[in-house]
Backbone as CSV, one residue per row, in Angstrom:
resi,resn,N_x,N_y,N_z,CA_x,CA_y,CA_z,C_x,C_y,C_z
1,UNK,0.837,-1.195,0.000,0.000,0.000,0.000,0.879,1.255,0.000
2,UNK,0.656,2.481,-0.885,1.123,3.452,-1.124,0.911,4.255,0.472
3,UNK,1.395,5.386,1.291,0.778,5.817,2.290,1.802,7.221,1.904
4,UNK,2.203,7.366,0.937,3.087,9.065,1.045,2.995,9.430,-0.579
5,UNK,2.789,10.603,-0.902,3.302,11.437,-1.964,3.937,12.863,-1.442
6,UNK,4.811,12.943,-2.674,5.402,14.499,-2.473,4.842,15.196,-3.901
7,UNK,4.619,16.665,-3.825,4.153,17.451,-4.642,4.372,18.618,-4.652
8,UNK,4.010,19.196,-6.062,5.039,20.748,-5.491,3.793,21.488,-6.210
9,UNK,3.109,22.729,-5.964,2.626,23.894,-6.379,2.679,24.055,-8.008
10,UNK,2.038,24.135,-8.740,2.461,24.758,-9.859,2.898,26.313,-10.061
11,UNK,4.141,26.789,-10.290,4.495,28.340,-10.546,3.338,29.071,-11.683
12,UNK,3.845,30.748,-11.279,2.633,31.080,-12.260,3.574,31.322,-13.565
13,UNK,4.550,30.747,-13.611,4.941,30.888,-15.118,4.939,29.389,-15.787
14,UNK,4.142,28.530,-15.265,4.050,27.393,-15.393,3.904,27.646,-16.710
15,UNK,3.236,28.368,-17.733,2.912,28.304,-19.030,4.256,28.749,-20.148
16,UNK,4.931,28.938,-19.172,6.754,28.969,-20.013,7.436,27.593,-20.216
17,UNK,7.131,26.704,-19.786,7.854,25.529,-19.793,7.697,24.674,-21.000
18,UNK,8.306,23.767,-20.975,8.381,23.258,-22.362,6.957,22.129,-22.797
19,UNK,7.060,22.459,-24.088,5.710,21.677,-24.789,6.469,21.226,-25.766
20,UNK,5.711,19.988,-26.113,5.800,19.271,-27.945,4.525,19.541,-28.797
21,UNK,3.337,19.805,-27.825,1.993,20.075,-28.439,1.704,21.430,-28.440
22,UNK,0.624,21.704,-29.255,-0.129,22.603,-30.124,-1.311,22.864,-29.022
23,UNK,-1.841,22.848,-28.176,-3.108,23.034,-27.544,-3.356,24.692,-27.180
24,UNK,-2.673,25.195,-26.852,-2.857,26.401,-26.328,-2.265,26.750,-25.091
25,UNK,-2.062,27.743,-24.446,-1.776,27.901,-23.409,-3.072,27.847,-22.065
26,UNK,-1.695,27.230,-21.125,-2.388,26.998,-20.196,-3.346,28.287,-19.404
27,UNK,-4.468,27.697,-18.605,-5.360,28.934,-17.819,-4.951,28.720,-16.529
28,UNK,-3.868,29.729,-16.170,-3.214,29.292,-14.480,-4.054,29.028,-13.540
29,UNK,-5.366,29.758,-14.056,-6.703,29.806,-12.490,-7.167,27.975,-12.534
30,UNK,-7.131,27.433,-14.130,-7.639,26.411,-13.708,-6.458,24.735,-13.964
31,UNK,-4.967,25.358,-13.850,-3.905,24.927,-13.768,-4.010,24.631,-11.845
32,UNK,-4.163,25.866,-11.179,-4.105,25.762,-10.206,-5.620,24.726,-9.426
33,UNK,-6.568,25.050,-9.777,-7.628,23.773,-9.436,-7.604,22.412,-9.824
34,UNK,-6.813,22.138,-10.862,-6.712,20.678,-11.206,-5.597,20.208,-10.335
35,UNK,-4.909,20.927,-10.308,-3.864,20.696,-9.261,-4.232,20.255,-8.042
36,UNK,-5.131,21.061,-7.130,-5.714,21.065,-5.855,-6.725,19.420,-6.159
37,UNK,-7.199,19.316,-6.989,-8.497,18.215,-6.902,-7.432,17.218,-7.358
38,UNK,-6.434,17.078,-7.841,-5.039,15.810,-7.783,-4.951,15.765,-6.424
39,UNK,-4.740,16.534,-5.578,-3.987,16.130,-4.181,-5.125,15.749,-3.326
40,UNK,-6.412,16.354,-3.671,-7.481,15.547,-3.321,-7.669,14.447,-3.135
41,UNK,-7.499,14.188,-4.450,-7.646,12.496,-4.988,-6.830,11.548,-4.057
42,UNK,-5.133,12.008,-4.525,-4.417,11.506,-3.519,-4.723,11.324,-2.716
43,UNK,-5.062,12.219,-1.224,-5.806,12.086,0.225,-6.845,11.087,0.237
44,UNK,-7.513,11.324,-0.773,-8.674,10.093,-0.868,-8.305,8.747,-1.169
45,UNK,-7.438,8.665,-1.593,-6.781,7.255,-1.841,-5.873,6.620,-0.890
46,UNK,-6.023,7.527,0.146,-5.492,7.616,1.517,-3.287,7.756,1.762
47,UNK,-3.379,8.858,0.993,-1.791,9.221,0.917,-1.786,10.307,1.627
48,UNK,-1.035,10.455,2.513,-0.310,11.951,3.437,0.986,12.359,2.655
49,UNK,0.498,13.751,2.337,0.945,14.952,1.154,2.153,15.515,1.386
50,UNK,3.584,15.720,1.323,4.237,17.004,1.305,4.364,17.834,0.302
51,UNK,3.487,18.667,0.513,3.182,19.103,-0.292,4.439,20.976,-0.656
52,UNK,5.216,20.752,-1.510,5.946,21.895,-1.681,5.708,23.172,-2.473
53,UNK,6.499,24.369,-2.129,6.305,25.418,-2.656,6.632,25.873,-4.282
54,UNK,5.527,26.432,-5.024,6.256,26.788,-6.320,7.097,27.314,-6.830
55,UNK,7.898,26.823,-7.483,9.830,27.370,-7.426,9.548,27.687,-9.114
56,UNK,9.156,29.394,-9.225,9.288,29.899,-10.489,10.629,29.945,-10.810
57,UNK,11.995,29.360,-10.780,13.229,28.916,-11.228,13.112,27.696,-12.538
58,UNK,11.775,27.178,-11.895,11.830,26.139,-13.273,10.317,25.675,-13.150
59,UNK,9.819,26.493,-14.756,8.373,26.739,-15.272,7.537,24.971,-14.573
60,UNK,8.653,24.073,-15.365,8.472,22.674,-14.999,8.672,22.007,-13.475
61,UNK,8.737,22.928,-13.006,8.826,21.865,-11.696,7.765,20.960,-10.787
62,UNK,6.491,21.584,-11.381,5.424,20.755,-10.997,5.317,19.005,-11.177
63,UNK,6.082,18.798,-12.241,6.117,17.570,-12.750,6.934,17.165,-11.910
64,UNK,6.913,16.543,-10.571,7.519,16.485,-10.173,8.444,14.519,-10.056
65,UNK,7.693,13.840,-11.192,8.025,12.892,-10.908,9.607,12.042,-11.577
66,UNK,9.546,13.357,-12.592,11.089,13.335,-13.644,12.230,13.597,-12.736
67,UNK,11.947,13.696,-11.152,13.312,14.574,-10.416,14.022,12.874,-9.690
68,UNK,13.168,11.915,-9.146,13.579,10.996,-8.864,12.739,9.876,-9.000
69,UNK,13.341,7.966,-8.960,12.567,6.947,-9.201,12.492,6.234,-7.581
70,UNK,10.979,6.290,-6.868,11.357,5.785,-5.624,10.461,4.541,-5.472
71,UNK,11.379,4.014,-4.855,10.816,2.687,-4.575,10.796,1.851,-3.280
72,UNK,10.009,1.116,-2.767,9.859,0.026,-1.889,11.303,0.092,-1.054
73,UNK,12.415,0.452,-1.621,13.584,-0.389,-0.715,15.159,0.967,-1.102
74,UNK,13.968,1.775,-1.615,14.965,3.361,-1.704,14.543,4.121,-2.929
75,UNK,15.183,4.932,-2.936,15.000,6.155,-4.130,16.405,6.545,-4.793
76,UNK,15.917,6.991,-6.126,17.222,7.134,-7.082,16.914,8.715,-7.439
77,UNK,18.068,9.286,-7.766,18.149,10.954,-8.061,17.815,10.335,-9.307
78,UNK,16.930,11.270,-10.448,17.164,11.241,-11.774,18.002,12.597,-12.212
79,UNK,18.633,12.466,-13.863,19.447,13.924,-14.006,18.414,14.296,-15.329
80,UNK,17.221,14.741,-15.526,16.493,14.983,-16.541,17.228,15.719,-17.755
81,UNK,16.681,15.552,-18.958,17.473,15.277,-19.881,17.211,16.522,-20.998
82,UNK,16.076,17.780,-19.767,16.131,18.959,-20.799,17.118,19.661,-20.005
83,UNK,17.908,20.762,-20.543,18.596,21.242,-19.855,17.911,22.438,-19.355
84,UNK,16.881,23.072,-19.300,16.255,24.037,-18.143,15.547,23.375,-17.200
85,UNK,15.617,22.074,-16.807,15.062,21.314,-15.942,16.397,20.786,-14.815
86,UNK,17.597,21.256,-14.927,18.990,20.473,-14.553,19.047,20.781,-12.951
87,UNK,18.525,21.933,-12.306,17.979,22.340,-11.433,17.038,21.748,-10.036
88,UNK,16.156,21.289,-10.519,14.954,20.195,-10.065,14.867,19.421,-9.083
89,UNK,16.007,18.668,-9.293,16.654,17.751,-8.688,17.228,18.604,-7.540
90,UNK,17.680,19.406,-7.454,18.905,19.583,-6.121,17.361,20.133,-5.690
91,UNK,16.609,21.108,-5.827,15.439,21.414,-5.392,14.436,20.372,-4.641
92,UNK,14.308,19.404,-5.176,13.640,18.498,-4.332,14.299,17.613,-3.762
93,UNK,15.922,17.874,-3.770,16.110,16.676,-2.973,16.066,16.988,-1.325
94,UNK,16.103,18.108,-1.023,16.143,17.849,0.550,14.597,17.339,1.072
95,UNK,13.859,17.403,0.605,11.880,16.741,0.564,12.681,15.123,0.600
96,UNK,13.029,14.391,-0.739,13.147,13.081,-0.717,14.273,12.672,0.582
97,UNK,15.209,13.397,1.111,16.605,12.595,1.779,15.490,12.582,3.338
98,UNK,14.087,13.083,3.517,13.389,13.158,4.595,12.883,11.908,5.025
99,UNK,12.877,10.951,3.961,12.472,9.999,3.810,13.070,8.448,3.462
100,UNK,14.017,9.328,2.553,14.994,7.732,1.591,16.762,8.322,2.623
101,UNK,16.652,9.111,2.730,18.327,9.617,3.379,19.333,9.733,2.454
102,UNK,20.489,9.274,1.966,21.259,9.440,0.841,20.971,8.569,0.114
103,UNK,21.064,9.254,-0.979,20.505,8.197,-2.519,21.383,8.794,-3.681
104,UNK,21.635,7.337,-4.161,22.567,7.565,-5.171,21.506,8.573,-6.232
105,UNK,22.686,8.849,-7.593,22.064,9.834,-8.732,22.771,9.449,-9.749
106,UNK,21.781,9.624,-10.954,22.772,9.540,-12.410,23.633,10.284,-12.613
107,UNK,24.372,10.252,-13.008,25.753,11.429,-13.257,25.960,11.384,-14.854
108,UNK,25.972,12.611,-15.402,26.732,13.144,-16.617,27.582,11.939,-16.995
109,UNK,27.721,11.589,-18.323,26.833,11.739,-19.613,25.082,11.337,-19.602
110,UNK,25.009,10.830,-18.508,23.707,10.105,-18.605,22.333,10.683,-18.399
111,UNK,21.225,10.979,-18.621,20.024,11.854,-18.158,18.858,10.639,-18.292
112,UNK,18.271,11.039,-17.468,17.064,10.201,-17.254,15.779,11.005,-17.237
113,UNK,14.620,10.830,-17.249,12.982,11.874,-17.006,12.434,10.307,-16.067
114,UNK,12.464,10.756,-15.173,11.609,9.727,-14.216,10.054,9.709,-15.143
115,UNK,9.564,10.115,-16.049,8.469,9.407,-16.490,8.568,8.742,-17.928
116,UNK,10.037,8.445,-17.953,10.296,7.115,-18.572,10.551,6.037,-18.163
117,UNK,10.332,6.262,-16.425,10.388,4.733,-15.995,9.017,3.942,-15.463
118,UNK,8.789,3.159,-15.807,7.967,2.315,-15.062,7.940,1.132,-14.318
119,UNK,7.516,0.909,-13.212,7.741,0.221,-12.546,6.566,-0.796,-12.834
120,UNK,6.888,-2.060,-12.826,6.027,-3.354,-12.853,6.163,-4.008,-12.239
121,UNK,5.763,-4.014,-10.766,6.602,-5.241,-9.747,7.652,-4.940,-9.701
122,UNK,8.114,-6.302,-9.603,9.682,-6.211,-9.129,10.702,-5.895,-10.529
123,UNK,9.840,-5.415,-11.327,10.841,-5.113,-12.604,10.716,-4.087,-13.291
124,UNK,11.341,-2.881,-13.535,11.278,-1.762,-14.022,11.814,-1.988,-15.764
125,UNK,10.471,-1.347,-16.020,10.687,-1.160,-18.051,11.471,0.490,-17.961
126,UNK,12.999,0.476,-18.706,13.355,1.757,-19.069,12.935,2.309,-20.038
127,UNK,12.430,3.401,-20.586,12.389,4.023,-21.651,13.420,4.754,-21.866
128,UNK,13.913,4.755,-23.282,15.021,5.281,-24.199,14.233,6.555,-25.007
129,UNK,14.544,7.137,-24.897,13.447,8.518,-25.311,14.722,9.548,-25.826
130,UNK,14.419,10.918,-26.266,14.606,12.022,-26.663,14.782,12.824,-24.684
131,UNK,14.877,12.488,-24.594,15.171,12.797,-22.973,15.994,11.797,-22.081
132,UNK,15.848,10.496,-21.960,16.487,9.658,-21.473,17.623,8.665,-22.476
133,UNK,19.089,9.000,-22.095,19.691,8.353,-23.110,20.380,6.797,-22.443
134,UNK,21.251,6.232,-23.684,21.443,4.706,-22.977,22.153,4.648,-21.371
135,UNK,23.166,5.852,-21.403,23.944,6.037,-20.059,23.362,6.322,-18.950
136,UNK,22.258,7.070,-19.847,21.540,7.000,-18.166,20.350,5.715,-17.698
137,UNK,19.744,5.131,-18.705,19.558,3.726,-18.676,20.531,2.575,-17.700
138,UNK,21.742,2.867,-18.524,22.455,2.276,-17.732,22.718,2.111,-16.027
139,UNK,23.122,3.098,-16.148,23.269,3.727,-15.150,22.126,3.456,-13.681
140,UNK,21.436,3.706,-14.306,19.699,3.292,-13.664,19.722,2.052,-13.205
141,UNK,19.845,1.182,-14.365,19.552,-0.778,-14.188,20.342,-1.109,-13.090
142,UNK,21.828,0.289,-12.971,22.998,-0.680,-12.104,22.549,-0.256,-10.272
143,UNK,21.787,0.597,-10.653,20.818,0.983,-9.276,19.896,0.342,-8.643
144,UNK,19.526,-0.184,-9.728,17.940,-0.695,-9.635,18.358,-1.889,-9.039
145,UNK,19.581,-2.614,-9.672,19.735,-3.991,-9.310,20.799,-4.098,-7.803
146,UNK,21.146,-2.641,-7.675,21.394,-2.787,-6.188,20.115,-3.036,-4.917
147,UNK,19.206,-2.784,-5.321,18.082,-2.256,-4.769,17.336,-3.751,-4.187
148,UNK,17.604,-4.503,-5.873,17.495,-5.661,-5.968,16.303,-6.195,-7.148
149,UNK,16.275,-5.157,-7.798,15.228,-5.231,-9.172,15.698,-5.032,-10.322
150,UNK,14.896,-5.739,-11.337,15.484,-5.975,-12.346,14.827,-5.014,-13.582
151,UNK,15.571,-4.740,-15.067,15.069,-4.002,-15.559,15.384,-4.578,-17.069
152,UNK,14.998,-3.766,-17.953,14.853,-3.505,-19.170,14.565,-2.679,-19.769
153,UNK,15.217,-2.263,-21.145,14.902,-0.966,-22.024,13.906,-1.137,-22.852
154,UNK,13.014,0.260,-23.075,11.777,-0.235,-24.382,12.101,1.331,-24.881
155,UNK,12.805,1.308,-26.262,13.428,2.459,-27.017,11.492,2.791,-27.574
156,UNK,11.796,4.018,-27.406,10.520,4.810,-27.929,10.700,5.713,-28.812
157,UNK,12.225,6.387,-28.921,12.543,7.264,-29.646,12.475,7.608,-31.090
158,UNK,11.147,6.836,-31.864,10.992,6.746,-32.665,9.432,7.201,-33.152
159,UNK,9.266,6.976,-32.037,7.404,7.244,-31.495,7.529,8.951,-31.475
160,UNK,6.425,9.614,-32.496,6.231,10.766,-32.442,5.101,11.197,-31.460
161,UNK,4.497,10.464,-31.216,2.591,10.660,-30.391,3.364,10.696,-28.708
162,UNK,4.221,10.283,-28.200,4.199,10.855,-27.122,5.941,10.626,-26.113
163,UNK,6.065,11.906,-25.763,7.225,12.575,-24.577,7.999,11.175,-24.260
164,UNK,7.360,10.259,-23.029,7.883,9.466,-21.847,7.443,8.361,-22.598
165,UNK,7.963,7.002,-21.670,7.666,5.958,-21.697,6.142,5.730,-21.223
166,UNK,6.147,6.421,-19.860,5.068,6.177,-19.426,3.329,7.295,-19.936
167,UNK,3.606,7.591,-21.274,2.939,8.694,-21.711,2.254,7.320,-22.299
168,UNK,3.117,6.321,-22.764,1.812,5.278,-23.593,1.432,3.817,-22.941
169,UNK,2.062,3.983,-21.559,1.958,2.583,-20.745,1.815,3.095,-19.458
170,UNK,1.031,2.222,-18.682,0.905,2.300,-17.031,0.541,1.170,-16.362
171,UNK,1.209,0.860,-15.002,1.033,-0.792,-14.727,0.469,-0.605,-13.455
172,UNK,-0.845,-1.347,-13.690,-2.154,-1.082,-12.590,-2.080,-2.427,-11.529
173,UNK,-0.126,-3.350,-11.589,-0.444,-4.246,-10.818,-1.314,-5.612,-11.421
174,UNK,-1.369,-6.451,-10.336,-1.860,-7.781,-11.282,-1.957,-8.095,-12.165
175,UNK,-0.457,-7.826,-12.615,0.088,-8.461,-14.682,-0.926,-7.704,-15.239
176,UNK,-1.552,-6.225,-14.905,-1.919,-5.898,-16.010,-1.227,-4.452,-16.378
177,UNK,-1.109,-3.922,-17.599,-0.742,-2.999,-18.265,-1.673,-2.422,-18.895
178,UNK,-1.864,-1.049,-19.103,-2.631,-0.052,-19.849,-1.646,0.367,-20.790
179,UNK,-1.856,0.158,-22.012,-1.136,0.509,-23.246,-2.098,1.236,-24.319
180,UNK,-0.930,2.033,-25.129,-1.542,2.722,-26.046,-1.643,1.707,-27.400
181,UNK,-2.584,1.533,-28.066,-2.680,0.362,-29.179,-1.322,0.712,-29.829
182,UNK,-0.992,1.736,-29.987,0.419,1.834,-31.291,1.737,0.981,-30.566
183,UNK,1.395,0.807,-29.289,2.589,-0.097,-28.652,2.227,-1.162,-28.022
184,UNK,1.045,-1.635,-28.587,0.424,-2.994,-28.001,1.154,-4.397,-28.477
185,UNK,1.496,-4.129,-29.831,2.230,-5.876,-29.973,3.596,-5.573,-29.806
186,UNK,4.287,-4.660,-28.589,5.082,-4.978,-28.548,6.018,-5.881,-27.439
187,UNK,7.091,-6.231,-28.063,7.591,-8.019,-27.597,7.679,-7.626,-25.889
188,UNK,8.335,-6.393,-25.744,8.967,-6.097,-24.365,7.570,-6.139,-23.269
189,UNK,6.274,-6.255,-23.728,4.936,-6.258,-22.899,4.234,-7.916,-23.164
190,UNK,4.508,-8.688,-23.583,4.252,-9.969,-24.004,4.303,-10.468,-22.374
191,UNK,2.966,-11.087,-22.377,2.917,-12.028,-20.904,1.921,-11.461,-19.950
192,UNK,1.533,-10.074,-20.489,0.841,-8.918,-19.406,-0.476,-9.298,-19.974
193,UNK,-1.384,-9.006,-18.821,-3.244,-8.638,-19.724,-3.033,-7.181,-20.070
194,UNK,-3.334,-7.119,-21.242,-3.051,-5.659,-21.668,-4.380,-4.929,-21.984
195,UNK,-4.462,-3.695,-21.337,-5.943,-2.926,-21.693,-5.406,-2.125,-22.363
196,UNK,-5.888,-2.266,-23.798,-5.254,-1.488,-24.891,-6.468,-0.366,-24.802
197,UNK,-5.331,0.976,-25.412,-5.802,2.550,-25.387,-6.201,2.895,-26.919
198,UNK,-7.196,3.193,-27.007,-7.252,3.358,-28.807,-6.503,5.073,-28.756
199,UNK,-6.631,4.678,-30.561,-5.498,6.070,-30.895,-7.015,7.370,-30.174
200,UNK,-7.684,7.154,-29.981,-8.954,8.399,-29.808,-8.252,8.936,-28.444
201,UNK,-8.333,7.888,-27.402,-7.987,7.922,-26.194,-6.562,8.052,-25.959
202,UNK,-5.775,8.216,-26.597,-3.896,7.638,-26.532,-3.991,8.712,-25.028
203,UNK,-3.973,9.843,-24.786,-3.826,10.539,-24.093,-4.303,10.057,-22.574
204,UNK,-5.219,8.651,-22.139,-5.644,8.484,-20.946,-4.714,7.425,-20.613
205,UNK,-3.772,6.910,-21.660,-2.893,5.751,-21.141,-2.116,6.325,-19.927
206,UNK,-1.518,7.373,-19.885,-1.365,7.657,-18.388,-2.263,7.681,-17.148
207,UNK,-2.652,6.631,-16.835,-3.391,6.453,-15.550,-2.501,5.692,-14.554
208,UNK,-3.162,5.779,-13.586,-1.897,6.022,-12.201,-2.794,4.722,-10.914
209,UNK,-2.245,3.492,-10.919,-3.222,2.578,-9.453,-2.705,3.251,-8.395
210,UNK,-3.139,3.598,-7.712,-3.013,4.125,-6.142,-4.106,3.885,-5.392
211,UNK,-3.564,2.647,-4.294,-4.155,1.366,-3.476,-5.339,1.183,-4.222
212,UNK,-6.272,1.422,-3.639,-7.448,0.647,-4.299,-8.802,1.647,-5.808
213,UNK,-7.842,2.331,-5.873,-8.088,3.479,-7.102,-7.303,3.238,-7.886
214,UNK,-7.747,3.330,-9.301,-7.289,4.232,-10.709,-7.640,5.769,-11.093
215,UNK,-6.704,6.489,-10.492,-6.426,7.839,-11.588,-6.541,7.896,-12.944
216,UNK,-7.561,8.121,-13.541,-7.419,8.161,-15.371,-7.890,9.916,-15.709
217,UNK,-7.534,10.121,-16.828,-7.945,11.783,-16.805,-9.367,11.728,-17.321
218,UNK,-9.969,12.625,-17.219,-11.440,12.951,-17.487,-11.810,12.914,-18.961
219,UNK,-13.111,12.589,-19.538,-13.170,12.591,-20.753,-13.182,11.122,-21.678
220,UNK,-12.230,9.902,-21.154,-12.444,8.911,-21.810,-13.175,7.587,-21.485
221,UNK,-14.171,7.935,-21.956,-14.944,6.747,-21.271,-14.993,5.307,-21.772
222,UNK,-14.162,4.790,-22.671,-14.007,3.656,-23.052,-12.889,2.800,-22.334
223,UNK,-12.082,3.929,-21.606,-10.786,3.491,-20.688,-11.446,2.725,-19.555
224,UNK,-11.847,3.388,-18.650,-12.871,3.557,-17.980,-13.984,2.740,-17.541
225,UNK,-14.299,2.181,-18.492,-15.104,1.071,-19.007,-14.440,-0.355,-18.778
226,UNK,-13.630,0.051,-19.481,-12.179,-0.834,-19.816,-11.618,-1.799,-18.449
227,UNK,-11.477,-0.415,-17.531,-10.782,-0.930,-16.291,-11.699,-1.514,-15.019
228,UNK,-13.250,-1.248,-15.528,-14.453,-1.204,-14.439,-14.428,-2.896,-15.280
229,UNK,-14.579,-3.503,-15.893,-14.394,-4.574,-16.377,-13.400,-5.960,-16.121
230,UNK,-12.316,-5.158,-15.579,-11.657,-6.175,-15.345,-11.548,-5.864,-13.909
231,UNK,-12.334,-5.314,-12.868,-12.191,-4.866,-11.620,-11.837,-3.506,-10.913
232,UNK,-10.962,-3.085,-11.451,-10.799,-1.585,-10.984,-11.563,-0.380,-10.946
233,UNK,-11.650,0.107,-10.039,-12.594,1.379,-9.955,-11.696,3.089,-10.269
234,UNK,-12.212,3.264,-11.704,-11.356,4.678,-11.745,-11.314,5.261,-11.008
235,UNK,-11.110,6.528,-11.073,-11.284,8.026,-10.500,-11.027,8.905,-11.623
236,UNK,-11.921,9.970,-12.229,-11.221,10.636,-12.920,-11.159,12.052,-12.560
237,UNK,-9.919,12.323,-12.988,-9.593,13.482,-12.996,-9.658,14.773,-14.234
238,UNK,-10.240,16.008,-13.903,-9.333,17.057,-15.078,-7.930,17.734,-15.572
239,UNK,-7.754,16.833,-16.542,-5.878,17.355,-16.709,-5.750,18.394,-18.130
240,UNK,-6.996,18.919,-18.718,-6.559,19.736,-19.655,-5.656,20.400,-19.644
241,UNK,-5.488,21.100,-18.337,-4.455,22.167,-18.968,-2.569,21.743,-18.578
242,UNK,-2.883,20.619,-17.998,-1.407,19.959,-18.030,-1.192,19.502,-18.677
243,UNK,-2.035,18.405,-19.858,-1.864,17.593,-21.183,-1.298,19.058,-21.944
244,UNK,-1.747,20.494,-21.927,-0.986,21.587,-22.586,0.661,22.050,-23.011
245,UNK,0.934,21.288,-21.545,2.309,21.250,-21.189,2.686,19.789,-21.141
246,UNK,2.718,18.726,-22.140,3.015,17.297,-22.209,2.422,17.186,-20.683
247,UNK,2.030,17.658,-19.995,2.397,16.914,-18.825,0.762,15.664,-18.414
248,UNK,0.557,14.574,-17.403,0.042,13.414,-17.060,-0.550,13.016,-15.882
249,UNK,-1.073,12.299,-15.529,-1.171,11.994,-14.114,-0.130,12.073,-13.495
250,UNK,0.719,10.663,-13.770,1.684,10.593,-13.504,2.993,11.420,-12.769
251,UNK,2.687,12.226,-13.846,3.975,13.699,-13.766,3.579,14.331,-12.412
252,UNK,2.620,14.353,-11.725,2.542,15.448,-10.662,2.844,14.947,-9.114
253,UNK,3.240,13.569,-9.117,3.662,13.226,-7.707,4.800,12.219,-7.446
254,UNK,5.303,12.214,-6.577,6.415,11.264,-6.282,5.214,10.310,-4.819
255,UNK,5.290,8.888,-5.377,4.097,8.102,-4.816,4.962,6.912,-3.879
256,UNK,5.063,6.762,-2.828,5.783,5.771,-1.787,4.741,5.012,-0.605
C-alpha cells in the first residue's frame, strides 16, 4: 500500500515551460484547481501529502516525478534530460533525503525523465526517449539492481505521439498494463493482460493505481469502461491544462 506522496505547487509561469503540443496555453486559475483536486484524490486514496512550494526557477517543476525513481527499498536521483530542468533535482532533494536519506544519482553523460520509468513489480521497463539516453539507462539498471530489481529498455525514440515511456503505458499491478494500441504488440509487454488505449484515447494511457483506485484523466470513457471490467474502480480526474504542457497523471507526484 502506497501511504506518502510528495508534490510541489504549480508556478505562475508554469505556461513557459516546455511543450511538444499545439493546444494552447495553459489557464493558471484552472492549472491551479486541477492541481488542488489531484492532491485531493491523492488524500482520498489515503496518501499523506508534502506538499511543496512553487519554485518559479523552473516553469516545470510541478512535474515532479522526472526529479527521482522511488521505490519500496529506496530512491534514485534522476538527471532529466532537458537542460532548463537540470535544477529540479537539487530542489527536491532535501523533501526526498526526509524519507529515503542518501541516494545515489545519475551522473553526466547520462540523463534520465523519471516518467520514462515504469515500474512493474519487481521489474522496471526503461524508456530510451529524446530525454532519457542509454547512459543514463544504464546507469539506472545498475541501481535498480542494487536495490534488488530488475530491468529492461523499451526504445521509444521513434514514437512521435508521445514525450515518456510512461505517456503510452501504465502498470495497474496484477500483470496488467494499460497501453496505447500503437505499442500494443510490442515483444517487451508480451505475458501482461493488456488494456489497450485506442489512438482516440492515446492521451488516458497515463493512468496512475493508487491502493485501491485508478487515476485516469477525465473525458475517456471507453478506458474507464475498460478498467471497471476487469475490476478496478477509476477516478477521474481534469488534466486539460497539463496535457498543454506534455504533462500526465503521472507527472505530478512522487508516490511511496
Amino acid at each position: 500500500m502506497l501511504t506518502r506522496a510528495i508534490v510541489r505547487v504549480p508556478a505562475k509561469n508554469f505556461d513557459a515551460g516546455l511543450s511538444t503540443v499545439s493546444l494552447g496555453a495553459p489557464v493558471f486559475e484552472r492549472v491551479l484547481e486541477q492541481h488542488e483536486r489531484y492532491c485531493e484524490a491523492l488524500v482520498e486514496c489515503g496518501l499523506a501529502l508534502t506538499r511543496l512550494e512553487a519554485d518559479e526557477r523552473y516553469p516545470d517543476s510541478t512535474f515532479v516525478e522526472d526529479t527521482a525513481v522511488v521505490t519500496a527499498h529506496g530512491a534514485i536521483l534522476m538527471r532529466p534530460g532537458a537542460e532548463s530542468r537540470a535544477g529540479e533535482v537539487a530542489a527536491i532533494k532535501p523533501a526526498l533525503e526526509e524519507f529515503f536519506g542518501a541516494m545515489p544519482g545519475i551522473e553526466a553523460p547520462g540523463t534520465v525523465d523519471g516518467g520514462d520509468i515504469c515500474e512493474a513489480g519487481e521489474h522496471f521497463f526503461l524508456g530510451l526517449s529524446h530525454r532519457t539516453n542509454e547512459e543514463g539507462a544504464r546507469q539506472l539498471a545498475r541501481h535498480l539492481r542494487a536495490l534488488g530489481y530488475t530491468s529492461s529498455t523499451v526504445d521509444v525514440r521513434a514514437m512521435t505521439r508521445i514525450l515518456h515511456l510512461k505517456s503510452g503505458i501504465a502498470y495497474l499491478g496484477e500483470d496488467t498494463l494499460v497501453v496505447m494500441e500503437e505499442m500494443a504488440e510490442r515483444l517487451e509487454f508480451a505475458g501482461f493482460d493488456l488494456v489497450r488505449v485506442s489512438e482516440e484515447e492515446r492521451y488516458a494511457a497515463n493512468c496512475v493505481r493508487v491502493n485501491e483506485r485508478v487515476l485516469v484523466a477525465k473525458g475517456y470513457p471507453r478506458l474507464e469502461a475498460a478498467l471497471r471490467e476487469r475490476g478496478f474502480e477509476p477516478l477521474a480526474l481534469e488534466m486539460s491544462e497539463f496535457r498543454k504542457m506534455d504533462g500526465g497523471l503521472s507527472c505530478l507526484s512522487l508516490r511511496f
